[in-house]
ZAMARGU-4260 file (C-alpha; in steps of 0.2 Angstrom, whole numbers, plus 5000, padded with zeros to 4 digits):
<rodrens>
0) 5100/4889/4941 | 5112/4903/4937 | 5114/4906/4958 | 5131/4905/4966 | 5124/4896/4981
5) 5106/4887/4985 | 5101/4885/5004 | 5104/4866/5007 | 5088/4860/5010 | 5085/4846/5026
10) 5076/4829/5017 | 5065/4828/5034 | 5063/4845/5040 | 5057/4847/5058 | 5040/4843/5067
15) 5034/4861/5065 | 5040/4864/5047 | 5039/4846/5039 | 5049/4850/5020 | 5044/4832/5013
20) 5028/4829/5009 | 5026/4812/5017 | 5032/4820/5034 | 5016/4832/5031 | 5004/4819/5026
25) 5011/4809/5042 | 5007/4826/5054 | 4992/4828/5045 | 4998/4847/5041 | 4995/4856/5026
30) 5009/4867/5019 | 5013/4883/5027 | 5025/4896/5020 | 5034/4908/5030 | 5031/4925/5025
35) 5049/4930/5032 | 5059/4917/5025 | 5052/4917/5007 | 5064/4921/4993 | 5067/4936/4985
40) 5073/4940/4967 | 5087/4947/4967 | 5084/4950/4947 | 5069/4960/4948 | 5070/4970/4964
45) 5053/4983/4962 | 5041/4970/4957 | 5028/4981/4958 | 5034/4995/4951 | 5034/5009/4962
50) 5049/5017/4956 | 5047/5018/4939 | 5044/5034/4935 | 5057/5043/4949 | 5073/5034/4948
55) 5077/5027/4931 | 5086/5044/4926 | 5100/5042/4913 | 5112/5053/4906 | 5102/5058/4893
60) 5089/5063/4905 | 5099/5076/4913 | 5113/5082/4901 | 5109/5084/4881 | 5120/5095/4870
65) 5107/5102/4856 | 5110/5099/4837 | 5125/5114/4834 | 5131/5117/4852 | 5142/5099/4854
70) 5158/5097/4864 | 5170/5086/4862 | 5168/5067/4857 | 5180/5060/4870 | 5172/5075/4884
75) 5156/5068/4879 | 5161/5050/4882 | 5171/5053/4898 | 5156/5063/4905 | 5143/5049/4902
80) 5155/5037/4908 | 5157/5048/4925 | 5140/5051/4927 | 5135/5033/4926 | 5147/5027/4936
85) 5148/5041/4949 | 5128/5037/4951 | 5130/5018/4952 | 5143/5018/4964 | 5136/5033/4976
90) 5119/5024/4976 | 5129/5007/4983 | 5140/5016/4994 | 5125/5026/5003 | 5113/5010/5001
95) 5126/5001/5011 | 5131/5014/5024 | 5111/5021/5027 | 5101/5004/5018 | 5101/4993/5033
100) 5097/5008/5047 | 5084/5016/5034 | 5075/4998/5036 | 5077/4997/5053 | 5069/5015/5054
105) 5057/5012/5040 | 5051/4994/5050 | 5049/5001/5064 | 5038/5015/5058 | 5028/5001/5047
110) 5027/4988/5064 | 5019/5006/5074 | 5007/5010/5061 | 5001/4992/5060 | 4999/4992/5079
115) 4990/5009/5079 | 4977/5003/5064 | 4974/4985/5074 | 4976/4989/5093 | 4968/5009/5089
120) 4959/5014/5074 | 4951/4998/5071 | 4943/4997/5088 | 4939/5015/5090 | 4929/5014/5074
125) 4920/5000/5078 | 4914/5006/5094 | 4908/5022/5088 | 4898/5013/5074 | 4891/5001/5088
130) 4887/5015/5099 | 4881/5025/5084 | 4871/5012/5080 | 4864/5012/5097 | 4861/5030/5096
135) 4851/5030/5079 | 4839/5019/5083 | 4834/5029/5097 | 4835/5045/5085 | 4824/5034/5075
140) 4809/5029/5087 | 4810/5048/5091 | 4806/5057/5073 | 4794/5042/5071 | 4785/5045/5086
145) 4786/5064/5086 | 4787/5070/5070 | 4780/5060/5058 | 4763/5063/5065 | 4765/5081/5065
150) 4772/5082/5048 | 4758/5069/5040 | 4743/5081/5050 | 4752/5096/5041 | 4754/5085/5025
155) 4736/5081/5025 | 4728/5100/5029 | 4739/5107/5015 | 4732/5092/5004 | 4715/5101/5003
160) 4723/5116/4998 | 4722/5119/4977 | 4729/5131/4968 | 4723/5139/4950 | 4732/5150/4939
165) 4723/5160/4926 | 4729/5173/4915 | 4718/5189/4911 | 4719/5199/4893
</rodrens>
């Protein structure tokens, strides 16, 4: 629908990726979809829109003439026109000189940051709170033992102890 080519899709599939449903059923499978090879839309390329608010600058955005101070109709034109087209086609020529090595830099940066939070930061957190843990209870028995009697002794003579206030004319 509206694409200039489809990826021909294989009526069996393989034993690990079964496309038809009666090969799944046969492997007793369920359907797995392949993070890497899912399909992208080519239509709407920020989804979630994290660039709304920094890249959709226009013309009008960066140049305005104010009522009473206006060039030329044609200048006006042709200086639209370039500004449009000159930032169009600079955005494609650097998204195709810098676009694939920025991914491979930006991948690679995401992919060590991953491995840093799952081989690193997940496991160094979790053993401090385990020996935390280990660490409080001990804490625990401690001011239990120690000090809550000498605080509940101290509690109980300042109990007896009662205080008036009376004002003298």
């Amino acid at each position: 629908q509206g694409f200039l080519y489809t990826a021909p899709v294989r009526e069996q599939g393989n034993i690990y990726k079964p496309n038809n449903k009666m090969m799944a059923d046969e492997l007793g499978e369920k359907t797995v979809h392949d993070v890497h090879t899912k399909e992208i839309d080519l239509v709407n390329r920020d989804p979630k829109h994290l660039n709304d608010d920094v890249v959709k600058i226009d013309f009008e955005d960066v140049i305005a003439e104010p009522e009473g101070t206006h060039s030329f109709d044609g200048i006006w034109k042709a200086s639209f026109t370039t500004f449009t087209v000159t930032k169009y086609w600079f955005y494609r020529l650097l998204s195709a000189i810098f676009g694939i090595p920025m991914a491979l830099v930006w991948g690679i940066y995401f992919a060590i940051l991953s491995f840093l939070h799952i081989w690193a930061v997940v496991p160094c957190i979790r053993s401090y709170l385990i020996e935390i843990q280990c660490i409080s209870r001990v804490y625990s028995i401690c001011i239990h033992t120690f000090c809550d009697p000498m605080f509940e002794a101290i509690g109980k003579m300042f109990s007896s102890i009662r205080a008036t206030v009376r004002k003298e004319i």
